[in-house]
C-alpha positions as CSV (number, residue, x, y, z in Angstrom):
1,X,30.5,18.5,-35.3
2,X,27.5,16.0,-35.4
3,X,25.1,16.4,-32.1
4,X,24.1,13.5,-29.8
5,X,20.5,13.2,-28.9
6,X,20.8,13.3,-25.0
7,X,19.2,10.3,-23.0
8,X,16.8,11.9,-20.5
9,X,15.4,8.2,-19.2
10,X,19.1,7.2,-17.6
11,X,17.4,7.1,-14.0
12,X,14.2,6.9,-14.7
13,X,12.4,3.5,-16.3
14,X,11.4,3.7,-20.1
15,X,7.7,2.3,-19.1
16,X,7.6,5.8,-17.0
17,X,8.4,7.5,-20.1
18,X,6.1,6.2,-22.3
19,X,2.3,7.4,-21.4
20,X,0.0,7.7,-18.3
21,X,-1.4,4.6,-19.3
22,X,1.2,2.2,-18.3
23,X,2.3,4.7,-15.4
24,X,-1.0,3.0,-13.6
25,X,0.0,-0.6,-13.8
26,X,3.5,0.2,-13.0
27,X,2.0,2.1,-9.6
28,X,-0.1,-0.7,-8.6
29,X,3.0,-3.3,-8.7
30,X,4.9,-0.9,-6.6
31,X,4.0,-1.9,-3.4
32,X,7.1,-1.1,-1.3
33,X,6.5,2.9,-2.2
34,X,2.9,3.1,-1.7
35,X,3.7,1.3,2.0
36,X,6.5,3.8,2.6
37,X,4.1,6.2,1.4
38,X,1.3,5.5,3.6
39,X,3.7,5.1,6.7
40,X,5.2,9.0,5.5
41,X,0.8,10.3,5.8
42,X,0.4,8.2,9.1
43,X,3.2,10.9,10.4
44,X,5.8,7.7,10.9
45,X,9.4,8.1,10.5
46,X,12.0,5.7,8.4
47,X,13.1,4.9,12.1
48,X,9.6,4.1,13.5
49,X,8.8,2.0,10.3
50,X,12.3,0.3,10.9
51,X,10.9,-1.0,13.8
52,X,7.7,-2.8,12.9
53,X,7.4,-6.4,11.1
54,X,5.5,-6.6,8.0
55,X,2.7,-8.4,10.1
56,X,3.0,-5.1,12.9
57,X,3.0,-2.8,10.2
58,X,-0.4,-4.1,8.6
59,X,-2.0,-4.3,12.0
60,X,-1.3,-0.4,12.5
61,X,-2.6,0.7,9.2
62,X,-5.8,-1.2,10.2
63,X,-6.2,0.5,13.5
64,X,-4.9,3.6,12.4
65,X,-8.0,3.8,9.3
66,X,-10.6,2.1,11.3
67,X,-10.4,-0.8,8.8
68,X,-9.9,-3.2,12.1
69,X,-12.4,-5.7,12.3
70,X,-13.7,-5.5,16.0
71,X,-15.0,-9.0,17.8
72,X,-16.2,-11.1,14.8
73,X,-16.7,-14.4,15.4
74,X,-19.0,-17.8,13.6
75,X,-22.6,-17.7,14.6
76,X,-23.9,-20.1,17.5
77,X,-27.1,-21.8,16.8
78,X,-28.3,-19.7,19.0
79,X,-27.1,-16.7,17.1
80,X,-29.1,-18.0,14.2
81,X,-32.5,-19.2,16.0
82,X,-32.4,-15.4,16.9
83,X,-32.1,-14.0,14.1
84,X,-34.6,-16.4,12.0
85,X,-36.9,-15.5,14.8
């Protein structure tokens, strides 16, 4: 009776296989799990994530880090004479 090698990579992609070299590319692309990922640390569930548009969801992730850019706006002329001295 001849053996069969058994295929471990049936659920799991070949490039995942491979090295830890390609595994970083293949990470960066996957931008649905790191979002889902980042929801899962923020303490959100699947149902509170549900809820929020893309738009929504990007605009709590910048509030929630601190990343939010508070009250910029273009410089007056005046803005400028002041700062030129």
């Amino acid at each position: 009776m001849l053996l069969k090698k058994q295929r471990t990579d049936f659920f799991v992609q070949e490039s995942k296989l491979k090295n830890k070299a390609t595994t970083k590319s293949v990470e960066d692309n996957n931008i649905e799990i790191g979002m889902l990922v980042t929801a899962k640390k923020m303490g959100l569930s699947f149902e509170e994530l549900n809820l929020f548009s893309l738009d929504d969801y990007l605009t709590f992730v910048d509030k929630w880090t601190g990343n939010e850019e508070e009250g910029t706006r273009e410089a007056s002329q005046s803005d400028i004479e002041r700062f030129m001295g």
